[in-house]
KEKE-3310 file (N, C-alpha, C; in steps of 0.2 Angstrom, whole numbers, plus 5000, padded with zeros to 4 digits):
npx = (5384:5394:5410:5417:5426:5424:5413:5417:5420:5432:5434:5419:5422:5430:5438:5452:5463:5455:5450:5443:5432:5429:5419:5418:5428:5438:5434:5424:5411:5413:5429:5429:5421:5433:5445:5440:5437:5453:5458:5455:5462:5458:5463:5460:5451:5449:5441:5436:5433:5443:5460:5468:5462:5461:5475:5476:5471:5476:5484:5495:5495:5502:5504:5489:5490:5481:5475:5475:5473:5472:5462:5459:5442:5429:5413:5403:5403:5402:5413:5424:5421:5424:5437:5442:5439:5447:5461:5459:5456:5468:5478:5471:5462:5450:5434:5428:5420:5409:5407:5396:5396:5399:5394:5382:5374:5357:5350:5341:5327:5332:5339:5329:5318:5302:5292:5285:5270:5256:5246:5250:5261:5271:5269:5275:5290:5292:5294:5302:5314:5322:5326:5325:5338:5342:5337:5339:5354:5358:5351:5359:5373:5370:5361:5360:5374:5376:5370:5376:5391:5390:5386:5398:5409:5403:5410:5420:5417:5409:5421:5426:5423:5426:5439:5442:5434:5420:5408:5404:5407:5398:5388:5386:5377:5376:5365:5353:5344:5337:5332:5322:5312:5298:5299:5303:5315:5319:5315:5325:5318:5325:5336:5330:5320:5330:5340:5328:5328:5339:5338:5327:5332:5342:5335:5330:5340:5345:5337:5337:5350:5351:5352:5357:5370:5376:5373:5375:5373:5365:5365:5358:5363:5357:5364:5364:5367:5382:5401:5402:5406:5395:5388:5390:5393:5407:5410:5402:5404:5406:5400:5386:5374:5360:5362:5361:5350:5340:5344:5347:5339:5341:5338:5348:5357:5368:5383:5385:5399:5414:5415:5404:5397:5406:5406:5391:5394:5402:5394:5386:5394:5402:5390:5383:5371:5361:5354:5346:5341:5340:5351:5346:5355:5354:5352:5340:5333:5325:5313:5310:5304:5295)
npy = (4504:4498:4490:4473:4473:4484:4480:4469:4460:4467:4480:4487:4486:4496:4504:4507:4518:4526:4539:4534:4535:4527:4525:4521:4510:4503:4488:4476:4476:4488:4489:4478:4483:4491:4483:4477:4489:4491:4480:4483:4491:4507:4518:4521:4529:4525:4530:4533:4531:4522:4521:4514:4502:4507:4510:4495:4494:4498:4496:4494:4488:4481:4476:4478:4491:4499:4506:4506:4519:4526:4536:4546:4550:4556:4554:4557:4569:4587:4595:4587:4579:4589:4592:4581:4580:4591:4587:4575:4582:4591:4581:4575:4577:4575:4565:4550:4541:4540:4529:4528:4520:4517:4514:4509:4494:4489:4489:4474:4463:4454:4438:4430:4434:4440:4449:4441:4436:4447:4461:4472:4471:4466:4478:4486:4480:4483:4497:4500:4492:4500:4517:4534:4537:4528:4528:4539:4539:4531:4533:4547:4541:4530:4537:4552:4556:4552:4559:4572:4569:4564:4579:4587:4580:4584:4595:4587:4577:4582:4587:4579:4576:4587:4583:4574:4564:4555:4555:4565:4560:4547:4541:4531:4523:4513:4503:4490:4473:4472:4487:4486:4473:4470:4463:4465:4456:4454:4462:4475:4488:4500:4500:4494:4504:4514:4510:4509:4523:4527:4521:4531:4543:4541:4542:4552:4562:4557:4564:4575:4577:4574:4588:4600:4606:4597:4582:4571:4553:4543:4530:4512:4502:4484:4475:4459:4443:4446:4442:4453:4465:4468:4456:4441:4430:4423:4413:4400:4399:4390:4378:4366:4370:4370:4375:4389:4392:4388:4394:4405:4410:4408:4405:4400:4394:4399:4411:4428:4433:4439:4440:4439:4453:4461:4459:4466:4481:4487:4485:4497:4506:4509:4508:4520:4524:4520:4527:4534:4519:4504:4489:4472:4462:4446:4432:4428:4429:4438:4436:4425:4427:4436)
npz = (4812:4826:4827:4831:4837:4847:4854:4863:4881:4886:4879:4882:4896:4901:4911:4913:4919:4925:4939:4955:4966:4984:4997:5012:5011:5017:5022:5020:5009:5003:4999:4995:4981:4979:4976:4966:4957:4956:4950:4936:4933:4937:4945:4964:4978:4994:5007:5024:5041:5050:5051:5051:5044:5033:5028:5028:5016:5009:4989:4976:4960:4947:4935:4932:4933:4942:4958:4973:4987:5004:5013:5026:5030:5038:5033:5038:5042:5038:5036:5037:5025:5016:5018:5012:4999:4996:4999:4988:4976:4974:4970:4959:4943:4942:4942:4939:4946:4959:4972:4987:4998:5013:5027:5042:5053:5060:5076:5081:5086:5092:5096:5101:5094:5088:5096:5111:5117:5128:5118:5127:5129:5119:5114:5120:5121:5108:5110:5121:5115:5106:5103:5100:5095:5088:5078:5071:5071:5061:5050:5046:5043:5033:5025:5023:5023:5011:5003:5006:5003:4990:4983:4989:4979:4967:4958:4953:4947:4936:4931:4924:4909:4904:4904:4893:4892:4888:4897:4911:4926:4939:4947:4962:4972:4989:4993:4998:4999:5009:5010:5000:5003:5011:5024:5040:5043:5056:5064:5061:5059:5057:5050:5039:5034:5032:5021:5011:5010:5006:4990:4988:4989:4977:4968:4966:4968:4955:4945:4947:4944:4929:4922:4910:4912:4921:4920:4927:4931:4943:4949:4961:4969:4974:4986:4994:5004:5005:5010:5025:5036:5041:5038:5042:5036:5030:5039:5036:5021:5007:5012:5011:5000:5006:5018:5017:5009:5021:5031:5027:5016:5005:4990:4978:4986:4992:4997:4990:4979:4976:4962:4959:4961:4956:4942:4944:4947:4936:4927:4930:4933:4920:4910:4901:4898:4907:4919:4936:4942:4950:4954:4959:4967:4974:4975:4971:4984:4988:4977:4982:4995:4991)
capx = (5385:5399:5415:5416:5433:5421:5409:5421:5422:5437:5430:5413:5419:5436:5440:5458:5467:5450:5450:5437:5431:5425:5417:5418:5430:5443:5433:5418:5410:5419:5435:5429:5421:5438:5448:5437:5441:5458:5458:5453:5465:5459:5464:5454:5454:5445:5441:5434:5436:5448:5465:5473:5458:5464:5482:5478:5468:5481:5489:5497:5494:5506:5497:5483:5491:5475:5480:5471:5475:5467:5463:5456:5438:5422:5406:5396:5403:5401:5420:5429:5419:5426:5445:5445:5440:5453:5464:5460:5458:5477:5481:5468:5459:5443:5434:5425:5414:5410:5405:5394:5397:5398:5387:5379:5368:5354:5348:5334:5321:5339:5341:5323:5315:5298:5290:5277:5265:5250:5247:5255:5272:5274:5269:5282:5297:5295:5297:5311:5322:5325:5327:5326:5345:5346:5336:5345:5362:5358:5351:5364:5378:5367:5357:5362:5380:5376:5369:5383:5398:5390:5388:5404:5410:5400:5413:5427:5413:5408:5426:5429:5419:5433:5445:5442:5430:5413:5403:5404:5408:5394:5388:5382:5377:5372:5358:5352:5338:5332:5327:5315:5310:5293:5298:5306:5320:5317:5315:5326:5315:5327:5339:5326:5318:5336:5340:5323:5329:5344:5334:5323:5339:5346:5331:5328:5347:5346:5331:5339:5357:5350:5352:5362:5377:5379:5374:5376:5371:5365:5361:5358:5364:5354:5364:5360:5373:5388:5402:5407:5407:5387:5384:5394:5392:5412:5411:5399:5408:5407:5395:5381:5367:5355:5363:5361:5342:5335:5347:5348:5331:5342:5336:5352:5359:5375:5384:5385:5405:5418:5416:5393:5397:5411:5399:5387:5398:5406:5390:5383:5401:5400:5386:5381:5363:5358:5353:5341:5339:5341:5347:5346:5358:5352:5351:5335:5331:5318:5309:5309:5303:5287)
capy = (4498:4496:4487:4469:4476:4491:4476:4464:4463:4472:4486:4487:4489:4500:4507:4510:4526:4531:4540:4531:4537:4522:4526:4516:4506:4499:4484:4473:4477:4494:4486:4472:4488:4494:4478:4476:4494:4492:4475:4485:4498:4511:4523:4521:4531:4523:4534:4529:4534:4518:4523:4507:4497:4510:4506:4487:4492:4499:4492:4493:4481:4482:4470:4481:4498:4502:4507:4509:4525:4527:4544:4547:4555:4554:4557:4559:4576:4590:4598:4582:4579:4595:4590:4574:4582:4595:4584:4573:4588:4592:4576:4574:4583:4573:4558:4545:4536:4539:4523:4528:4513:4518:4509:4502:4492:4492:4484:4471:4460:4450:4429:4429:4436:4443:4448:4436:4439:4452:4468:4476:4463:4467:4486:4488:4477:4487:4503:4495:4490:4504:4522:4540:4540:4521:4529:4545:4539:4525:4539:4550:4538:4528:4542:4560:4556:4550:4567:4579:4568:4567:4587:4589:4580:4587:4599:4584:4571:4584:4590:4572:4581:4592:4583:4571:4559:4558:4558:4566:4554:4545:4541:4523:4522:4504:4501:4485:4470:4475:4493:4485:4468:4471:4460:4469:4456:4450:4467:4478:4493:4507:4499:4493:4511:4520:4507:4512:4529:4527:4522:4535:4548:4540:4542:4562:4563:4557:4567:4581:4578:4576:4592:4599:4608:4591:4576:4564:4548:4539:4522:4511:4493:4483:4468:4452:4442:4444:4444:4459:4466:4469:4452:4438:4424:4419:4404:4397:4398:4384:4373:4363:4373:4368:4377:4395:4391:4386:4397:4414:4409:4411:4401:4397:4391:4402:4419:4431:4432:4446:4441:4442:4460:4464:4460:4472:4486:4489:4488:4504:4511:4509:4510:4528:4526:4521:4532:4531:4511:4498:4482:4470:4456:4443:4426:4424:4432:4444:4430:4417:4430:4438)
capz = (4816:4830:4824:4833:4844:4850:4857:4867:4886:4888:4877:4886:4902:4901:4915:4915:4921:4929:4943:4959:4975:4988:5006:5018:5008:5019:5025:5019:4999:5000:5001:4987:4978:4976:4973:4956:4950:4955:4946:4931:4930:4941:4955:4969:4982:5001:5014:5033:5048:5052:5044:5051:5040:5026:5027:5027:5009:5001:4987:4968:4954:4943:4931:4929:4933:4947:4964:4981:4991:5007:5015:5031:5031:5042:5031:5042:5045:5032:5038:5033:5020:5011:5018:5009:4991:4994:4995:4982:4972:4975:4965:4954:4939:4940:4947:4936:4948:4967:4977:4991:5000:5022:5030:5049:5053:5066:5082:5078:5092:5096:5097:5105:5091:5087:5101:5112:5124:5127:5116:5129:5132:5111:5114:5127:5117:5102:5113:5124:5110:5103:5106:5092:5091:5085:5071:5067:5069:5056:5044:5046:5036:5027:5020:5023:5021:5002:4998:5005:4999:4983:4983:4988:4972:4960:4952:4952:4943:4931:4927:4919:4901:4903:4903:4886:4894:4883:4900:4915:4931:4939:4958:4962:4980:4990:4996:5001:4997:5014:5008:4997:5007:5015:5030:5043:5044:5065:5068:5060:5056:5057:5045:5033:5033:5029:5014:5005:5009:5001:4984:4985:4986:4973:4960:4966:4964:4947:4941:4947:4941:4924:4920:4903:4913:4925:4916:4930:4931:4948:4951:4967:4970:4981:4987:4997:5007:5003:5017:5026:5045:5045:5035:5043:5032:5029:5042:5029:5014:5006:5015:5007:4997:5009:5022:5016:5009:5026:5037:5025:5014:4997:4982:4975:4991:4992:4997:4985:4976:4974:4955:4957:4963:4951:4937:4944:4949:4931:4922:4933:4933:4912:4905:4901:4896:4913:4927:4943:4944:4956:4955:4964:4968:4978:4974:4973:4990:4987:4974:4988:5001:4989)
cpx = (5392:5405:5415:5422:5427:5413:5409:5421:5427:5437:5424:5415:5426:5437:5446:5461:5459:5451:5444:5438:5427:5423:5418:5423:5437:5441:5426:5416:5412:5425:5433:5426:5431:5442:5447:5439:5449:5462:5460:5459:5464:5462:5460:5456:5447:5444:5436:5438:5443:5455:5469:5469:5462:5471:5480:5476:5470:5486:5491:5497:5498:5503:5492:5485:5486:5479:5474:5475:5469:5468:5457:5449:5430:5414:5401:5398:5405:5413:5425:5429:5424:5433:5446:5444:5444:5457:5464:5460:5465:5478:5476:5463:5451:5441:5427:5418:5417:5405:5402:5394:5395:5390:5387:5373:5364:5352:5342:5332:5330:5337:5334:5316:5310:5296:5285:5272:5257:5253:5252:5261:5272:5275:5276:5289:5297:5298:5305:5317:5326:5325:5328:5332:5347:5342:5340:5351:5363:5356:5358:5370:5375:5362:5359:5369:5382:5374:5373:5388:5395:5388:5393:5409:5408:5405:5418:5424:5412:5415:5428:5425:5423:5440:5447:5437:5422:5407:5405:5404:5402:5394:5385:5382:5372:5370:5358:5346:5333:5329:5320:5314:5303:5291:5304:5315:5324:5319:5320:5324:5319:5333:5337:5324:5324:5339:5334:5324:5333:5342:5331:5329:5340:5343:5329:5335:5350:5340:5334:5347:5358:5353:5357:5370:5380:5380:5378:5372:5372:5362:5362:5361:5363:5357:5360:5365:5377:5394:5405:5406:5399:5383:5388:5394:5399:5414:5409:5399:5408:5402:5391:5374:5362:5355:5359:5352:5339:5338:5345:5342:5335:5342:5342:5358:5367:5375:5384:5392:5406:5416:5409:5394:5401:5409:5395:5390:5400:5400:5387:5388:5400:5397:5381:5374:5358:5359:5347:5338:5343:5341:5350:5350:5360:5352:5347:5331:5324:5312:5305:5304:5296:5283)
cpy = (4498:4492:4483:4468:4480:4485:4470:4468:4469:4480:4488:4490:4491:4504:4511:4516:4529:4532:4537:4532:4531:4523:4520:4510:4504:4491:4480:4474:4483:4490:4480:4476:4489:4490:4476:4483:4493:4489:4476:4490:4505:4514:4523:4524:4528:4527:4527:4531:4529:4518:4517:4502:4501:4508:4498:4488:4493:4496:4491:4487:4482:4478:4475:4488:4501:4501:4508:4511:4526:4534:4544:4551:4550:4558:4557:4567:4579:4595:4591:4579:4584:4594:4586:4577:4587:4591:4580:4576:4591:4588:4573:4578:4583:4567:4555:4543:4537:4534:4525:4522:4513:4517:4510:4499:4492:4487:4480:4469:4455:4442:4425:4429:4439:4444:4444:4439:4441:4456:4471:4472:4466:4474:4486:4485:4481:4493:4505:4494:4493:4511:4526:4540:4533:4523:4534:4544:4535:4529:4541:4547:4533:4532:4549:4559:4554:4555:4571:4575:4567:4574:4590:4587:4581:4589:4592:4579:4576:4586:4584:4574:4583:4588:4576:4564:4560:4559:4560:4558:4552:4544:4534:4522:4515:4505:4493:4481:4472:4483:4493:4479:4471:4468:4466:4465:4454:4458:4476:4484:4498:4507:4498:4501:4515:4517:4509:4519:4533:4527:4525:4540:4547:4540:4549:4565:4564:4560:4574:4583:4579:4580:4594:4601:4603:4584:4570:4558:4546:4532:4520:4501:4491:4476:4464:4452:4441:4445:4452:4460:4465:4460:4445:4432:4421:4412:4399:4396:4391:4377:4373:4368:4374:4373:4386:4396:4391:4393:4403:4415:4410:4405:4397:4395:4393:4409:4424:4432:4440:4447:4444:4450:4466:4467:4466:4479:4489:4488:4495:4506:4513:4510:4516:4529:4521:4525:4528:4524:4508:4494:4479:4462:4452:4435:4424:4426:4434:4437:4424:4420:4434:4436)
cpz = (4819:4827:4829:4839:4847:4856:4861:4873:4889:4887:4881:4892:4903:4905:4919:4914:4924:4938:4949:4964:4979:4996:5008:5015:5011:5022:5021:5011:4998:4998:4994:4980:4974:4972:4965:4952:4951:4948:4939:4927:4932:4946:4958:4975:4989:5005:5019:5036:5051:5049:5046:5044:5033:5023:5024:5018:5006:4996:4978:4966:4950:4936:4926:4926:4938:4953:4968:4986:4998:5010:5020:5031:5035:5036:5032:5046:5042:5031:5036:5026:5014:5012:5011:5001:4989:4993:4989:4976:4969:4971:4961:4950:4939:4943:4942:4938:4957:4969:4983:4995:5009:5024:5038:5049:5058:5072:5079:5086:5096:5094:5097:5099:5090:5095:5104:5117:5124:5122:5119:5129:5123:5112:5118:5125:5112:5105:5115:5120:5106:5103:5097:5093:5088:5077:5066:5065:5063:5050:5042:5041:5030:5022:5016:5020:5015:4998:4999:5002:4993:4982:4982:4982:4967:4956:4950:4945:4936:4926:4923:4912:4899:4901:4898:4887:4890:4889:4909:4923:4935:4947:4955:4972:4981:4994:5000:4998:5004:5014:5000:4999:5011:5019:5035:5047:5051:5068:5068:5057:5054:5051:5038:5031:5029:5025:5008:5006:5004:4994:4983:4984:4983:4966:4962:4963:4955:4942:4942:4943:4934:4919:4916:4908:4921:4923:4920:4932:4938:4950:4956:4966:4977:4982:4992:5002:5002:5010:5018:5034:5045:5045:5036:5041:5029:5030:5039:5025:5014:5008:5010:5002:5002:5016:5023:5012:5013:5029:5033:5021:5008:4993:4981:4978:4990:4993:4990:4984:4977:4966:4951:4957:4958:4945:4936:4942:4941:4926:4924:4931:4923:4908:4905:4896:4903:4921:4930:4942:4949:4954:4960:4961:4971:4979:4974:4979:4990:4983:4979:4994:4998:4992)
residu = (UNK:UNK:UNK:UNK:UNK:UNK:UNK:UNK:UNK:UNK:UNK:UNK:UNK:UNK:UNK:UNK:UNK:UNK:UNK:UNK:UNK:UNK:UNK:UNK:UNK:UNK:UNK:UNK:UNK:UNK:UNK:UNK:UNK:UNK:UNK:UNK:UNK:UNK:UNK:UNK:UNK:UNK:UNK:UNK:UNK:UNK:UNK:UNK:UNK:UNK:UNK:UNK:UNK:UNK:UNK:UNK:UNK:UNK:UNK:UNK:UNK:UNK:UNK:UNK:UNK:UNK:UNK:UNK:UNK:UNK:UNK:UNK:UNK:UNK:UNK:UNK:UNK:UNK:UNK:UNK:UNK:UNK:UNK:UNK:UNK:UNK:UNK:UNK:UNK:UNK:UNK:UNK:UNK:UNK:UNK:UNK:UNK:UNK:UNK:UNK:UNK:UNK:UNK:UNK:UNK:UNK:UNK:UNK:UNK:UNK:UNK:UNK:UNK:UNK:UNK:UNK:UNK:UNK:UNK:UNK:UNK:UNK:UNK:UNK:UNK:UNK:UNK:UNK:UNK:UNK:UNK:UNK:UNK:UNK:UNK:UNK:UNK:UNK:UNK:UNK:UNK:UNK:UNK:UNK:UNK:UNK:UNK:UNK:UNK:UNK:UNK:UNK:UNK:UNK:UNK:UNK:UNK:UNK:UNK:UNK:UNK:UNK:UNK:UNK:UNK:UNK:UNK:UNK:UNK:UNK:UNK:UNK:UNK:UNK:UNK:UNK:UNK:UNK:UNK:UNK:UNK:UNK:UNK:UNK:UNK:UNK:UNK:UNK:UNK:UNK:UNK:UNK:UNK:UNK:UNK:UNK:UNK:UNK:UNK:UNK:UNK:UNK:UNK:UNK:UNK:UNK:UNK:UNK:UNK:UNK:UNK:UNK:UNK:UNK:UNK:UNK:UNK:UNK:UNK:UNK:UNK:UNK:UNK:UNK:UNK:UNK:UNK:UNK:UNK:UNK:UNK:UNK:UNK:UNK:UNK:UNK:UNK:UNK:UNK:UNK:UNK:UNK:UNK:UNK:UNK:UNK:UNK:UNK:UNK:UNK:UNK:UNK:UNK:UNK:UNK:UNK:UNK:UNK:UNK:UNK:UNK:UNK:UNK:UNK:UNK:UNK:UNK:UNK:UNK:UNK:UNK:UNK:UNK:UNK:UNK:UNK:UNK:UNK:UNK:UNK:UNK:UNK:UNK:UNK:UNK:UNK:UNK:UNK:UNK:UNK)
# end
C-alpha cells in the first residue's frame, strides 16, 4: 500500500527538472503547453519556424525552477528536424516528454456556407474550393511531421531509463475533437481528415513503440475551443453562457482554460500506465453534436 505522501497532487504529477520538447510552441496551446510544464518545474524547449514568436516565449520562473528555451526548427522538413535534436542533444542527456503540438488549419465552404443550388452548383463548389495541395500541405504538419520528429527523438526519449528515471520519456501529440466529429464542420474536410490521421498515428505508434528496448508511451489529446491563432475565441471571453452554446454549440457554455488543458497535459505527461488513448476535452462538444 502506497504511503499517503506518495498520493498527493504534488507527488502524482512531479515534473520538476524534466526535460520537454513543444512544436509549434511559441503561440496558441503550444505556448500554453509549455507555460504549464514550465509552471511545474520543467525545461521546455519550443521550436517554430517564427523565432521572433520564440523569443516572445521565452522565460525563467524562478518559483518553480522551469524555463522555456526557444529554438528555431521547421518540422515539416526532415533536415532541421535533425538540427534541432542535435542541438538539444548538445545540452541535454534526455528528454521526458515531446509535445507534438504544430498545427494548420484548412480552408472550409467560407461565410456562405454549405453549398446551395443544383447537383451540379454543389458538384462544382466542392471542386472549386479547394485544390490536392490544400490537402497535402495540411497532412504534411499535422500528420507526417508527428512521425519524423518523433523518430528523430527516439534515442533522447528512451535515454531518460538511463539516466535514473523509471520510465522512459513519452510522445503526446494534439489532435483535435474535429478528427473524431462526424460533421465536416462547414466544410472543413481536409482538416478533419488529418486530425483523425493524427489519432490513427498515434495508436500505431504506440503499438509499435511498446516494444521491451523502447518502452514508449503515446497518447493523443483531442481539444475543443480553447483560444489560439486557428481558434479565435478570446473576443468572447467572458460573455454569457449562452453565447458560446448557440454560436460554438458547447454545452457548458464556455471556452476551454489554460488550467482545463493543464489538467489534462500532466495526467498524459505522468501517468505511466497509459499509452495509445485519446482524450477528449471539449465541453461537452462532441455530446451535444452526437
Amino acid at each position: 500500500m502506497s504511503a499517503l505522501s506518495a498520493l498527493t497532487a504534488a507527488s502524482l504529477f512531479n515534473i520538476k527538472g524534466w526535460v520537454t520538447v513543444v512544436t509549434g510552441g511559441g503561440t496558441g496551446l503550444g505556448l500554453m503547453t509549455a507555460r504549464a510544464l514550465a509552471a511545474n518545474g520543467a525545461k521546455v524547449y519550443v521550436t517554430g519556424r517564427r523565432l521572433e514568436k520564440l523569443k516572445d516565449a521565452e522565460l525563467s520562473d524562478s518559483a518553480s525552477g522551469g524555463s522555456i528555451i526557444g529554438i528555431q526548427m521547421d518540422c515539416t522538413d526532415k533536415r532541421s528536424i535533425r538540427e534541432g535534436v542535435k542541438l538539444i542533444s548538445q545540452k541535454e542527456k534526455w528528454v521526458n516528454l515531446l509535445v507534438n503540438n504544430a498545427g494548420v488549419t484548412s480552408v472550409n465552404y467560407g461565410p456562405d456556407g454549405a453549398p446551395k443550388g443544383s447537383v451540379k452548383d454543389i458538384s462544382e463548389t466542392m471542386l472549386n474550393s479547394q485544390d490536392f495541395d490544400d490537402w497535402t500541405s495540411i497532412y504534411k504538419i499535422n500528420v507526417a511531421s508527428y512521425y519524423f520528429t518523433s523518430a528523430a527523438f527516439l534515442p533522447l526519449l528512451v535515454a531518460a531509463r538511463e539516466q535514473g528515471y523509471t520510465e522512459a520519456g513519452s510522445i503526446l501529440n494534439i489532435s483535435s475533437i474535429s478528427g473524431i466529429t462526424k460533421e465536416s464542420q462547414n466544410g472543413q474536410f481536409s482538416y478533419n481528415a488529418s486530425k483523425a490521421a493524427t489519432i490513427s498515428l498515434t495508436e500505431q505508434l504506440a503499438v509499435d513503440f511498446k516494444r521491451p528496448d523502447l518502452e514508449i508511451r503515446v497518447n493523443t489529446l483531442a481539444p475543443g475551443y480553447f483560444p489560439s491563432e486557428m481558434t479565435p475565441v478570446n473576443e468572447h471571453l467572458g460573455k454569457e453562457k449562452q453565447y458560446f452554446r448557440e454560436k460554438w454549440g458547447v454545452p457548458f457554455g464556455r471556452a476551454g482554460t489554460p488550467k482545463d488543458y493543464a489538467q489534462a497535459l500532466l495526467n498524459f505527461a505522468t501517468n505511466g500506465y497509459v499509452t495509445g488513448s485519446t482524450l477528449v476535452i471539449d465541453g461537452g462538444w462532441l455530446l451535444a453534436h452526437a
